[in-house]
BAVEX-146999 format. One line per 4 residues: their letters; for each residue x, y, z of N, C-alpha, C, O, CB. Coordinates in Angstrom, 2 decimals, always signed. Glycine has a CB too. Example, Ala and Ser with C-alpha at 12.3 -4.5 7.8 and 13.67 -1.06 7.14 Angstrom:
// residues 2
as) +13.19:-5.69:+7.80:+12.30:-4.50:+7.80:+13.20:-3.30:+7.80:+14.24:-3.32:+8.46:+11.31:-4.47:+9.05 ~ +12.85:-2.25:+7.08:+13.67:-1.06:+7.14:+12.90:+0.03:+7.87:+13.41:+1.14:+8.04:+14.08:-0.60:+5.72
//
This chain:
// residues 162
xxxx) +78.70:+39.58:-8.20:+77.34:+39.29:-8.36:+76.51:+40.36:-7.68:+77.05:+40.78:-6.65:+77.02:+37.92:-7.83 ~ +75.43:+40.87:-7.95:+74.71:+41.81:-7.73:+73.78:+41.35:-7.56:+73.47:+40.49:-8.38:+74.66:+42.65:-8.39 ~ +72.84:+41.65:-6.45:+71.33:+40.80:-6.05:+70.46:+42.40:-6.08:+70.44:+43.53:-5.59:+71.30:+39.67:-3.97 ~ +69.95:+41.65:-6.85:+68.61:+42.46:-6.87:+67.49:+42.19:-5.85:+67.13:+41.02:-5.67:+67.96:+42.26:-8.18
xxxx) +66.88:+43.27:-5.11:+66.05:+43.22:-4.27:+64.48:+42.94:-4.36:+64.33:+43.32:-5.52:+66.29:+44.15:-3.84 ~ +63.28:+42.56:-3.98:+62.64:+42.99:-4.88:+61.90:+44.11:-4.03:+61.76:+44.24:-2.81:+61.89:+41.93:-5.62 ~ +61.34:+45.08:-5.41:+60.79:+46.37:-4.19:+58.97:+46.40:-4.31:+58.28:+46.22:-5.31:+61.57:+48.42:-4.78 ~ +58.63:+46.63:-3.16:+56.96:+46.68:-3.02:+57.16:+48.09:-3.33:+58.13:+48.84:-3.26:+56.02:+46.24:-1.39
xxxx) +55.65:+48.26:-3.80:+55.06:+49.36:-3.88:+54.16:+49.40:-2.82:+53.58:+48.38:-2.44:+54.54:+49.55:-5.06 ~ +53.93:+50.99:-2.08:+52.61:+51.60:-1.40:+51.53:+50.62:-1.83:+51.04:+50.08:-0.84:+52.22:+53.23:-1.91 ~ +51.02:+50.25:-2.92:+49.84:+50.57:-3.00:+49.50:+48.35:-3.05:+48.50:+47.65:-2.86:+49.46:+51.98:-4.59 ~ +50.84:+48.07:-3.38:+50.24:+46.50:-3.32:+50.52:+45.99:-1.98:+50.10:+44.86:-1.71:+50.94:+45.41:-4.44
xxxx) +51.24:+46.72:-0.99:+51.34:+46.51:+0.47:+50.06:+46.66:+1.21:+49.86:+46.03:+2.25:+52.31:+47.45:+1.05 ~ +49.30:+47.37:+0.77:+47.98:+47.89:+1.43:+46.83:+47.28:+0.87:+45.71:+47.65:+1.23:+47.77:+49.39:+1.28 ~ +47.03:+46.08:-0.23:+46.04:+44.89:-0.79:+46.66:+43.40:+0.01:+46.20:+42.26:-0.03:+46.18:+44.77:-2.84 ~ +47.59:+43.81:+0.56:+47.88:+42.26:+1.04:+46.99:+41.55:+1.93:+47.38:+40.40:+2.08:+49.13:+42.16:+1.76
xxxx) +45.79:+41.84:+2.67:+44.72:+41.26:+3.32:+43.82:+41.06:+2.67:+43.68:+41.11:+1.45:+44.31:+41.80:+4.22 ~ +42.83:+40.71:+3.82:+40.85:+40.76:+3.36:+40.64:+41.97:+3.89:+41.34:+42.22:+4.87:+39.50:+39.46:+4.21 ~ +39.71:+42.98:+3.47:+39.39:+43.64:+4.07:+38.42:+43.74:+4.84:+38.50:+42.68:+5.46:+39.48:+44.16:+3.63 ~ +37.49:+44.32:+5.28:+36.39:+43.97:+6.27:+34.77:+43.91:+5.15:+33.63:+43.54:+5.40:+36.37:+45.45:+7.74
xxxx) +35.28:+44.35:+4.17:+34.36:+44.70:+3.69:+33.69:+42.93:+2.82:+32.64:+42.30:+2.81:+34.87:+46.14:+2.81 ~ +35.15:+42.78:+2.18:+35.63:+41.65:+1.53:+35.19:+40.27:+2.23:+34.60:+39.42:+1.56:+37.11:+41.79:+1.46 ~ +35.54:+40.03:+3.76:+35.25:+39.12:+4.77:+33.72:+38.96:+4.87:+33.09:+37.90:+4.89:+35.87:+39.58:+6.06 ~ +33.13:+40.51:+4.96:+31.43:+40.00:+4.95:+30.65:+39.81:+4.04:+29.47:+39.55:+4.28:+30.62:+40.70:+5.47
xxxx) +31.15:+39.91:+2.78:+30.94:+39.68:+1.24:+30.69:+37.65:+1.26:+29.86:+36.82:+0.88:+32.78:+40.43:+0.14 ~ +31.80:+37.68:+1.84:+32.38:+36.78:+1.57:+31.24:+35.41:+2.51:+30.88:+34.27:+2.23:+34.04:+37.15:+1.96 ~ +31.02:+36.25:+3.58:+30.53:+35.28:+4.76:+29.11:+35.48:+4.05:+28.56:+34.42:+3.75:+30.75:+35.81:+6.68 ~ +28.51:+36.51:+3.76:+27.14:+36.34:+3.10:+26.71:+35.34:+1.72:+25.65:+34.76:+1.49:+26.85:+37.73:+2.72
xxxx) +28.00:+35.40:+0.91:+27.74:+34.44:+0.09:+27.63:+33.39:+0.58:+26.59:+32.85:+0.18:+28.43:+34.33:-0.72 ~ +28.50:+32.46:+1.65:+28.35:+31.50:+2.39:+27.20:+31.36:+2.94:+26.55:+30.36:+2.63:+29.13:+31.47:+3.14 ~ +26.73:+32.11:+3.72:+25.55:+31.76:+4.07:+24.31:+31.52:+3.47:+23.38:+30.86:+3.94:+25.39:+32.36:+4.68 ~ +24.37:+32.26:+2.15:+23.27:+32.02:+0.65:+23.33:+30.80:+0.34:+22.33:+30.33:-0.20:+23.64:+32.81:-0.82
xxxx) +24.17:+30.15:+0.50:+24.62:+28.99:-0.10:+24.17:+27.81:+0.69:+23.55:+26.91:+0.12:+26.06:+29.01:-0.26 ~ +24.48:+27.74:+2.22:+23.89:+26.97:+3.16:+22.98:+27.08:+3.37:+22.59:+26.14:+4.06:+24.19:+26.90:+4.02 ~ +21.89:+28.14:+3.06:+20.41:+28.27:+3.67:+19.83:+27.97:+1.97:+18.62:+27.94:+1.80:+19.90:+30.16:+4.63 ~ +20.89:+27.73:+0.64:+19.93:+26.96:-0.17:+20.46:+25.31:-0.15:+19.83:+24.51:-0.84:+19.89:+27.65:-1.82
xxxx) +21.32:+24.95:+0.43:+21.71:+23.57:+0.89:+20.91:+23.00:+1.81:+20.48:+21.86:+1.62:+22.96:+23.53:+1.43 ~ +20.65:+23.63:+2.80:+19.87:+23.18:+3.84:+17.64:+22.99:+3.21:+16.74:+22.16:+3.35:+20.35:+24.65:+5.26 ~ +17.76:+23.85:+2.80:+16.21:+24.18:+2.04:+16.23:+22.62:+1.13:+15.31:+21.81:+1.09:+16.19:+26.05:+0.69 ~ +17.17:+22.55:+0.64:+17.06:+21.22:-0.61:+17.46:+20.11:+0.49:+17.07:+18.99:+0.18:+18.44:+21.29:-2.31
xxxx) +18.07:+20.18:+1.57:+17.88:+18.45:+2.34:+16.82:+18.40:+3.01:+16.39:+17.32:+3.41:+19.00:+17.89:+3.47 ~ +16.00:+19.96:+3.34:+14.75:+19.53:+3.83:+13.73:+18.87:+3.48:+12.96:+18.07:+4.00:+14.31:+20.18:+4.06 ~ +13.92:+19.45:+2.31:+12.77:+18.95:+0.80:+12.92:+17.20:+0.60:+12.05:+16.34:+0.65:+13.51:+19.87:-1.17 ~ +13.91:+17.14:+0.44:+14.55:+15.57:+0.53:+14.26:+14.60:+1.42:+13.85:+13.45:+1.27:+15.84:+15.56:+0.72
xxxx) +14.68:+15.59:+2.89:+14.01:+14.58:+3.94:+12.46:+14.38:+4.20:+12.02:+13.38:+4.76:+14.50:+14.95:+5.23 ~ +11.45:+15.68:+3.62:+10.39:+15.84:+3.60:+9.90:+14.19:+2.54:+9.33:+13.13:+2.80:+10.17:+17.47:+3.10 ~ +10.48:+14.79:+1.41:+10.25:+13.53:+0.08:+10.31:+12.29:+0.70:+9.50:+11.46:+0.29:+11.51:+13.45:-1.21 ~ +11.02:+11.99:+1.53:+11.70:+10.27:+1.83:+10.52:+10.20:+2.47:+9.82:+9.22:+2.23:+13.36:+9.79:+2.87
xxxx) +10.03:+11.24:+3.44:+9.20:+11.14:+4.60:+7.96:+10.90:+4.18:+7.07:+10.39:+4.86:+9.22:+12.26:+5.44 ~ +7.86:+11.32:+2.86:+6.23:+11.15:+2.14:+6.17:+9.86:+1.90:+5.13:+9.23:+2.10:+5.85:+11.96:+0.63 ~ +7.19:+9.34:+1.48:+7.43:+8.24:+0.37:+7.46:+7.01:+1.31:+7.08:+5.88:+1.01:+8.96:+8.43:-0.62 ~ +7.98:+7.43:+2.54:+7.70:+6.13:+3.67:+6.55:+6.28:+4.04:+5.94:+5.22:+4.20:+8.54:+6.02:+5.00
xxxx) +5.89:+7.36:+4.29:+4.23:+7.05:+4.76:+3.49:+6.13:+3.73:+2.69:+5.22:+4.00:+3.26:+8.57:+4.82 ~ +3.89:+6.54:+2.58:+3.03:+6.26:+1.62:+3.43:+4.28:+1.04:+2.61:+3.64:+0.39:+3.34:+7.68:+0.33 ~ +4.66:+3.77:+1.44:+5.02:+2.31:+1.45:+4.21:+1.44:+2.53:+3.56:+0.39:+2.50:+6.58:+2.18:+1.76 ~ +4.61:+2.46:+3.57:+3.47:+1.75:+4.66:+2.09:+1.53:+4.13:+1.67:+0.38:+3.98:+3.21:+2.68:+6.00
xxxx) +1.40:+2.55:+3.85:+0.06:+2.60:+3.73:-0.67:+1.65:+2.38:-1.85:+1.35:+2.16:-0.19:+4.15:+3.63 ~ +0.80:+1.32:+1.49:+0.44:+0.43:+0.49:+0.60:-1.01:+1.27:-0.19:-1.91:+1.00:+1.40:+0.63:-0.89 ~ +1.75:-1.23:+2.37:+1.71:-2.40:+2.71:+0.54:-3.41:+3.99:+0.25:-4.53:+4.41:+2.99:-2.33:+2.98 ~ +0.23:-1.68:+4.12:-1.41:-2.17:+4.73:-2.47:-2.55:+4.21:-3.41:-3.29:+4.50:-2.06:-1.37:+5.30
xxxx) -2.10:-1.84:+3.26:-3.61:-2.33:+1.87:-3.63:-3.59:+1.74:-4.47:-4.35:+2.20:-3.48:-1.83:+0.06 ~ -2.24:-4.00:+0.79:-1.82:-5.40:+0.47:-2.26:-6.40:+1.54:-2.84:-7.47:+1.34:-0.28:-5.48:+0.31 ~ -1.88:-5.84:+2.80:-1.97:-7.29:+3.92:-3.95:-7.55:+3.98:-4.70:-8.53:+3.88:-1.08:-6.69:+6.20 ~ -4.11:-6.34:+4.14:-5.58:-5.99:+4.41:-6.28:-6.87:+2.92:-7.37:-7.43:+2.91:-5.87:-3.93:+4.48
xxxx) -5.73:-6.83:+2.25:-6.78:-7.30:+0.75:-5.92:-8.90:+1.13:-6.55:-9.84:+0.65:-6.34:-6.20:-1.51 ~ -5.20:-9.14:+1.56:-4.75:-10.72:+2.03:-5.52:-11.34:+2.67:-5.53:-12.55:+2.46:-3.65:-10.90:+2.82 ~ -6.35:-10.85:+3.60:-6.82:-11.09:+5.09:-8.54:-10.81:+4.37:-9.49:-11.25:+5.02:-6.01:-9.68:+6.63 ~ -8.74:-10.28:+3.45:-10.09:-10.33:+2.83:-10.19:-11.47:+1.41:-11.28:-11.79:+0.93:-10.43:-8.66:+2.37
xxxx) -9.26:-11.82:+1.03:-9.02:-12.83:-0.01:-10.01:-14.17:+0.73:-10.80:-14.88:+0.11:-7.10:-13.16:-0.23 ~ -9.73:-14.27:+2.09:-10.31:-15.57:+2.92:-11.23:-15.00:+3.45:-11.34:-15.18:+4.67:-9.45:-16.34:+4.00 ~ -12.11:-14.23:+2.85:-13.61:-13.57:+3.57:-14.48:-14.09:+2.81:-14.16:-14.14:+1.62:-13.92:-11.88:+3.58 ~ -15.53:-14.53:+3.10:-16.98:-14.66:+2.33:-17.90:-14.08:+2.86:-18.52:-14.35:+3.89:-17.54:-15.91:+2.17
xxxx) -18.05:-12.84:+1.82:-18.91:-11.98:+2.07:-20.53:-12.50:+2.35:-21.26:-11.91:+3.14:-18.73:-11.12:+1.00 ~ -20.87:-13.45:+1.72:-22.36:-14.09:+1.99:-22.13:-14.52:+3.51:-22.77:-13.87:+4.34:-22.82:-15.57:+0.87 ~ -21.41:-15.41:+3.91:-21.33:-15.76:+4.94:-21.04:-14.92:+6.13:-21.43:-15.25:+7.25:-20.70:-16.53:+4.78 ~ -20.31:-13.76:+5.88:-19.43:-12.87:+6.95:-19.68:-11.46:+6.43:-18.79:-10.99:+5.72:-17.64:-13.24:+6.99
xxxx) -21.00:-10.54:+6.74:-21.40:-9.50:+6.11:-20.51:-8.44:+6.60:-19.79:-7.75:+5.87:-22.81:-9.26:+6.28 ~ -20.60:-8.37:+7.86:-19.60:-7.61:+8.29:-18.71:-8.84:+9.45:-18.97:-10.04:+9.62:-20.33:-6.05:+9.02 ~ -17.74:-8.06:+10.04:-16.64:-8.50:+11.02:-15.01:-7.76:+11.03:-14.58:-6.98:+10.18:-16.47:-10.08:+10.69 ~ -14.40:-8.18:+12.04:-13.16:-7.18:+12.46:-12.22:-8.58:+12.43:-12.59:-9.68:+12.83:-13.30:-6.11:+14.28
xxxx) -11.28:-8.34:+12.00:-10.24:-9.01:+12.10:-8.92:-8.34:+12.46:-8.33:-7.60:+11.67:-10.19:-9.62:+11.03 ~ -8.23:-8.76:+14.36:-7.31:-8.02:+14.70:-5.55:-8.93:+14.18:-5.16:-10.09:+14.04:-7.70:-7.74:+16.43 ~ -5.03:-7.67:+14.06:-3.86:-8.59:+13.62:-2.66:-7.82:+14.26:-1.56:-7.57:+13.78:-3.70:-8.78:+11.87 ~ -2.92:-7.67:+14.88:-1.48:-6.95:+15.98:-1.67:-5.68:+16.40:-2.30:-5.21:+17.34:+0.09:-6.76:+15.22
xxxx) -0.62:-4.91:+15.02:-0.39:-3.65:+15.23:-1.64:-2.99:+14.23:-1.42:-1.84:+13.87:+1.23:-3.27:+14.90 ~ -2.63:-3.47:+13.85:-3.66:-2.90:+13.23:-4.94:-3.86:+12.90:-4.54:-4.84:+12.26:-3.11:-2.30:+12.06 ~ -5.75:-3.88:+13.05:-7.35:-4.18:+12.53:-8.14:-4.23:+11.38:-8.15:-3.27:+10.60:-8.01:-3.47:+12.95 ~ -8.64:-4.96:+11.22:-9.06:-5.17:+9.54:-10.27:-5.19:+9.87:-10.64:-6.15:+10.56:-8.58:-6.54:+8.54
xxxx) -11.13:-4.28:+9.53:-12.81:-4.50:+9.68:-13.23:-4.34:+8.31:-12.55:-3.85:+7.41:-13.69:-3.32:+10.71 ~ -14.64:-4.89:+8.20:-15.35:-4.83:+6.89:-16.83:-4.65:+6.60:-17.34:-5.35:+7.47:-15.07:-5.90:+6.32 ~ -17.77:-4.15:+5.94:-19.05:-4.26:+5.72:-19.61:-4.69:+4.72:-19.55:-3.84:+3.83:-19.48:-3.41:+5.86 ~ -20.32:-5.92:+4.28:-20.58:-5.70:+3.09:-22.27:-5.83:+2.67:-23.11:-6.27:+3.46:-19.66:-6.62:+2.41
xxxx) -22.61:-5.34:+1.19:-23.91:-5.09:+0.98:-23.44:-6.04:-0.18:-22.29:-6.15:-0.61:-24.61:-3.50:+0.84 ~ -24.95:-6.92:-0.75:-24.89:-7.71:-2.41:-25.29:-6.72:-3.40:-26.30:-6.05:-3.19:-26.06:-9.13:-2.66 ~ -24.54:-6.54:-4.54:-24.95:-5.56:-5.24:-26.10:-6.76:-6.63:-26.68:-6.57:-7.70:-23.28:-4.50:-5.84 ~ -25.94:-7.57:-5.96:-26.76:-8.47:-7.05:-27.66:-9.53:-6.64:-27.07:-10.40:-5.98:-25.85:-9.18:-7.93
xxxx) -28.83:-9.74:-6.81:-29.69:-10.80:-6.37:-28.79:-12.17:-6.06:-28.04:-12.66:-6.91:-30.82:-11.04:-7.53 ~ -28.93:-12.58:-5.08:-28.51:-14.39:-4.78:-29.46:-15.07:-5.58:-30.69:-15.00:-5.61:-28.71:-15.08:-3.02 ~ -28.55:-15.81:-6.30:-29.00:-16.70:-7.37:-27.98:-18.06:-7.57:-26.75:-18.02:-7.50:-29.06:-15.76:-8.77 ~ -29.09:-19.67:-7.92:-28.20:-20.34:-8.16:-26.98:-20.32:-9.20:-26.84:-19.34:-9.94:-28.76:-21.09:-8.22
xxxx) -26.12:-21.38:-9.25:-24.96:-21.13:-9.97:-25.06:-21.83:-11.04:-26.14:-21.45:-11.47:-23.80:-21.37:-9.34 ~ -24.59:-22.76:-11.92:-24.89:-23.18:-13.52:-23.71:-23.98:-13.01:-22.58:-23.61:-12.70:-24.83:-21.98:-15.13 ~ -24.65:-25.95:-12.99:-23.53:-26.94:-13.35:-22.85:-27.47:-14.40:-22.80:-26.97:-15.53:-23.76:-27.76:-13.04 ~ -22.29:-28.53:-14.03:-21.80:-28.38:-15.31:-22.00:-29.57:-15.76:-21.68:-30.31:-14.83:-20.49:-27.92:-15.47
xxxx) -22.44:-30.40:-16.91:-22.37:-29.62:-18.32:-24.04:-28.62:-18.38:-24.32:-27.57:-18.96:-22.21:-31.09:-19.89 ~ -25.02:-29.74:-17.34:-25.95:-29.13:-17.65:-26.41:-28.88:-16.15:-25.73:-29.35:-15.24:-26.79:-29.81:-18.66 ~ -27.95:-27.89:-15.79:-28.23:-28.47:-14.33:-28.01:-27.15:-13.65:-27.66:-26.12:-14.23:-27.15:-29.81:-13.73 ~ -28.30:-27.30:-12.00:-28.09:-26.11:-11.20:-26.65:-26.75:-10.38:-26.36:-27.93:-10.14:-29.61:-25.66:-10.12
xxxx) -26.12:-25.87:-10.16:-24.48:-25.98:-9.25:-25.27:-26.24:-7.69:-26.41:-25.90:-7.36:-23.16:-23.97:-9.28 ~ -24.29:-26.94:-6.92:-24.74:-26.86:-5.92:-24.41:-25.65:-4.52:-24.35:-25.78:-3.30:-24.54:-28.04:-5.78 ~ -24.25:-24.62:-5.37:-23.75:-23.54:-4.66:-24.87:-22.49:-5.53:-25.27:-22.68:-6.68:-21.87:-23.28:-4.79 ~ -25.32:-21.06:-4.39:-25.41:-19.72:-4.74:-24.96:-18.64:-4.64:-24.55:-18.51:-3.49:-26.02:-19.45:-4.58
xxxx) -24.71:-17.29:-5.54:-23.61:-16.65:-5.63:-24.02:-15.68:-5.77:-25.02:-15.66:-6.47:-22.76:-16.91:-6.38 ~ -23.48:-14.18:-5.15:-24.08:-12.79:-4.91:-23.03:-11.86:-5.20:-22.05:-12.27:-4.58:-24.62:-12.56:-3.45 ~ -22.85:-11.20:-5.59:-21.61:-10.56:-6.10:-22.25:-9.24:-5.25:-23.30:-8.62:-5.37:-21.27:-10.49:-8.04 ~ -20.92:-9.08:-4.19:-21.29:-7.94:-3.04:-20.01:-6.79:-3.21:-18.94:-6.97:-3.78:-21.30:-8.74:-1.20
xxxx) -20.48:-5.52:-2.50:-19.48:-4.49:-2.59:-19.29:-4.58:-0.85:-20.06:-4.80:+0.09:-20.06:-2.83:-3.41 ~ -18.15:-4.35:-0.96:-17.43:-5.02:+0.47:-16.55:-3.01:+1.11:-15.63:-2.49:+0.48:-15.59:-6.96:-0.26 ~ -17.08:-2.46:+2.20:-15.89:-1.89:+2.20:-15.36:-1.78:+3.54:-16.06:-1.77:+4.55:-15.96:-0.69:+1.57 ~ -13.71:-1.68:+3.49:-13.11:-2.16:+4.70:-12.19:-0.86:+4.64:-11.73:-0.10:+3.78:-12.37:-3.82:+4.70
xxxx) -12.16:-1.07:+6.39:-11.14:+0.02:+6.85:-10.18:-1.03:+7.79:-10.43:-2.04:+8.46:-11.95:+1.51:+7.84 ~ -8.82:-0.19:+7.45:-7.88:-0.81:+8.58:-7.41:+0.39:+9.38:-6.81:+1.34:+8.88:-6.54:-1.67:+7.96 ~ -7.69:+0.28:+10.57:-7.51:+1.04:+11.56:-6.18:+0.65:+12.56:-6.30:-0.45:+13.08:-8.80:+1.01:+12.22 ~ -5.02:+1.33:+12.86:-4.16:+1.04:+13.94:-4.51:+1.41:+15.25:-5.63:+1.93:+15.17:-3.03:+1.57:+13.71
xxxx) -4.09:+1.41:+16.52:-3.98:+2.06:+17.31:-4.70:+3.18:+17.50:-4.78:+3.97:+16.56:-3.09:+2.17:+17.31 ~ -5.33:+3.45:+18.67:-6.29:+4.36:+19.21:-7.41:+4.77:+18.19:-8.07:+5.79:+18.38:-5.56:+5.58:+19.70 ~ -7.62:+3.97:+17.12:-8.81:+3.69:+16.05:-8.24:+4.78:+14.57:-8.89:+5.40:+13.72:-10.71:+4.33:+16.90 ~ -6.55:+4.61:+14.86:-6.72:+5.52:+13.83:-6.86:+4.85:+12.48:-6.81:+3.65:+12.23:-5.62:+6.45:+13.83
xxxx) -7.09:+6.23:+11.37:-7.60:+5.21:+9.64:-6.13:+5.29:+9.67:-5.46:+6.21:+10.15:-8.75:+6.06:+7.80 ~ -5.65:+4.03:+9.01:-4.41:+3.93:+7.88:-4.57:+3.43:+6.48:-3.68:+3.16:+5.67:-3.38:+3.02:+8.37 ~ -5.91:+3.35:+6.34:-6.83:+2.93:+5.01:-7.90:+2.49:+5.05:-8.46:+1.88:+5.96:-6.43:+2.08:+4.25 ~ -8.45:+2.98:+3.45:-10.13:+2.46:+3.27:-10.15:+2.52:+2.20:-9.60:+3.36:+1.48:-11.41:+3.19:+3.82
xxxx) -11.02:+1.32:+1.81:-11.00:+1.23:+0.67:-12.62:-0.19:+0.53:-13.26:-0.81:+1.38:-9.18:+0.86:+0.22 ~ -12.69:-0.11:-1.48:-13.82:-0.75:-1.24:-14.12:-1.90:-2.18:-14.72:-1.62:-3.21:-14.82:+0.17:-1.25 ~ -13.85:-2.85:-2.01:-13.79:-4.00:-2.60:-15.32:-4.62:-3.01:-16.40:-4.50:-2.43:-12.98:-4.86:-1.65 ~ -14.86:-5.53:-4.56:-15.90:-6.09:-5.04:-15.61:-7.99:-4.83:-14.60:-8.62:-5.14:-16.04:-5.43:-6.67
xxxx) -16.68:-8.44:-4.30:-16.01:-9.97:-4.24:-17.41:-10.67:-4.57:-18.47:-10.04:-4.58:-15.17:-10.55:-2.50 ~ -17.31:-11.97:-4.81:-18.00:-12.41:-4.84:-18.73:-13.48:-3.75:-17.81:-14.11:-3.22:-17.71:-12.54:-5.70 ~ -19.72:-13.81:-3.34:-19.96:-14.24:-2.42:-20.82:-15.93:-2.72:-21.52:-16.15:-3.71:-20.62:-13.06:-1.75 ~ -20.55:-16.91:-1.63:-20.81:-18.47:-2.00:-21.41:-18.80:-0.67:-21.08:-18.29:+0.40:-19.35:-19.51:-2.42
xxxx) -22.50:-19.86:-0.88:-22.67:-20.64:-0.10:-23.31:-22.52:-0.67:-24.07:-23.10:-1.45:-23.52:-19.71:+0.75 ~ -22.76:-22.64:-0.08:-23.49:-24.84:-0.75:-24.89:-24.67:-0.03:-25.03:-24.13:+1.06:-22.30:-27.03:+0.35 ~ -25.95:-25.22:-0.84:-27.21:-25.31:-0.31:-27.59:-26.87:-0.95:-28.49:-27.56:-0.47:-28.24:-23.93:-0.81 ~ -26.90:-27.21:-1.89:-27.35:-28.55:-2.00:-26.06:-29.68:-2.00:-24.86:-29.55:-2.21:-28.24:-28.60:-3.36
xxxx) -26.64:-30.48:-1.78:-25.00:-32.22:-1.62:-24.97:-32.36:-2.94:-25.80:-31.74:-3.60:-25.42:-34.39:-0.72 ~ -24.20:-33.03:-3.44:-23.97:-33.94:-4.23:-24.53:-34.97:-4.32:-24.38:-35.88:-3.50:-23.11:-34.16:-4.20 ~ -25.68:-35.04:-5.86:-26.03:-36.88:-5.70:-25.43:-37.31:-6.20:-24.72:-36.87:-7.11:-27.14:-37.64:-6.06 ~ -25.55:-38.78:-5.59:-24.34:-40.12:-6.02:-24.84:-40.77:-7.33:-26.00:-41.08:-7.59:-24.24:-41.56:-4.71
xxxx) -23.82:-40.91:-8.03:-24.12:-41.38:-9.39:-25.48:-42.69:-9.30:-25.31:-43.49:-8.38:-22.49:-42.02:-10.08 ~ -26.54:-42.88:-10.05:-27.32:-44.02:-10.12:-26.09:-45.02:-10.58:-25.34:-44.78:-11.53:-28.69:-43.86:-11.18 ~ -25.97:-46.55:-9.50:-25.10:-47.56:-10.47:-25.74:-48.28:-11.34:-25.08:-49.15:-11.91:-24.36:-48.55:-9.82 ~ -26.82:-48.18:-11.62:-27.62:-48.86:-12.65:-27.19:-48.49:-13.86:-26.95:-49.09:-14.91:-29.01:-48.63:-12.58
xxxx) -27.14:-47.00:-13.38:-26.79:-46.02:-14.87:-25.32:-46.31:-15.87:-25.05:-46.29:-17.08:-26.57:-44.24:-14.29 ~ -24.77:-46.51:-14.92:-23.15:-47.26:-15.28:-23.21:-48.25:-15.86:-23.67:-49.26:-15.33:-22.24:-47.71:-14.20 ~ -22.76:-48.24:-17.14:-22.73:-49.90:-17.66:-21.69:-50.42:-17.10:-20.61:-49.84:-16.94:-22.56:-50.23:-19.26 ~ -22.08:-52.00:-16.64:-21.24:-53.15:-16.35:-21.34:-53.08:-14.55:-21.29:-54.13:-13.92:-19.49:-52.93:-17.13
xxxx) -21.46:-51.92:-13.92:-21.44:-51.85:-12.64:-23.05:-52.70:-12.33:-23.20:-53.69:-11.63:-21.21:-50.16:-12.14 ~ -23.77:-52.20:-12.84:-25.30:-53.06:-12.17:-25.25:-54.45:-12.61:-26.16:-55.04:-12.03:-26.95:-52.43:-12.81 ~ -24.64:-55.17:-13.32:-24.43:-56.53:-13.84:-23.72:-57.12:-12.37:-24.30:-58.10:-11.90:-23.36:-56.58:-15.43 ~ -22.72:-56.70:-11.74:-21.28:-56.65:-11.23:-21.74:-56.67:-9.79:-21.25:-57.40:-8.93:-20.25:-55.27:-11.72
xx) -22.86:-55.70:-9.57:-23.33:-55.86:-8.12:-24.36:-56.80:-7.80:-24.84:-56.65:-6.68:-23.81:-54.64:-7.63 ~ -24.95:-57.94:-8.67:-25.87:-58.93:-8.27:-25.32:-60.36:-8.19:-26.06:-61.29:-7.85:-26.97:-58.89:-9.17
//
């Protein structure tokens, strides 16, 4: 049996490494690569970071238009309402003459009604804005009772009470 050897050549003995040249080729592409990896999680973390300011600032609104749902602007032109970690203040002007209301079927309501522009800021901590905004509501107050039915007027009741 005869074994064959196998034989190198000069020239593929002297490719068997990296060369230096090859290594910093190599490390620069790497680094192109991480400084556009890193650029796109910034952007990302930037994005999340917008996107949470911006949940908050809707869930202040929401609470804030909660906390004005139980406002009557006729009654309560302006006022502050504190609620912890932030403040609900408000101003409001009638954008419409106070006028009675329409009973029903026929008649004046015993309420009058002003349809006002309301605008409120909610402020956190050390008075900062975390919103403003400007609401339309309508505004009530009772100025007259209720009269009691005449029982005369009732058939069978004025028979019933003598």
């Amino acid at each position: 049996m005869i074994a064959i050897a196998p034989t190198f050549s000069q020239s593929a003995g002297a490719e068997a490494g990296f060369t230096l040249l090859e290594g910093l080729v190599a490390i620069a592409l790497l680094a192109g690569t991480m400084f556009a990896i890193f650029t796109l999680v910034g952007g990302v973390l930037s994005s999340a970071n917008s996107v949470g300011r911006s949940n908050e600032t809707a869930q202040v609104t929401l609470n804030a238009l909660e906390v004005m749902s139980a406002v009557n602007p006729m009654l309560q032109q302006t006022g502050r309402i504190d609620l912890g970690p932030y403040a609900v203040s408000w101003k409001s002007e009638a954008t419409t003459p106070v006028s009675d209301g329409v009973g029903y079927p026929v008649g004046v309501s015993l309420y009058q009604l002003a349809v006002y522009n309301t605008s409120v800021r909610v402020e956190g901590p050390g008075a900062a804005l975390l919103a403003a905004f400007d609401l339309r509501q309508v505004g009530f107050r009772r100025v007259r009772d209720p009269t009691p039915p005449l029982r005369e007027t009732l058939p069978g009741i004025a028979a019933r009470s003598r």
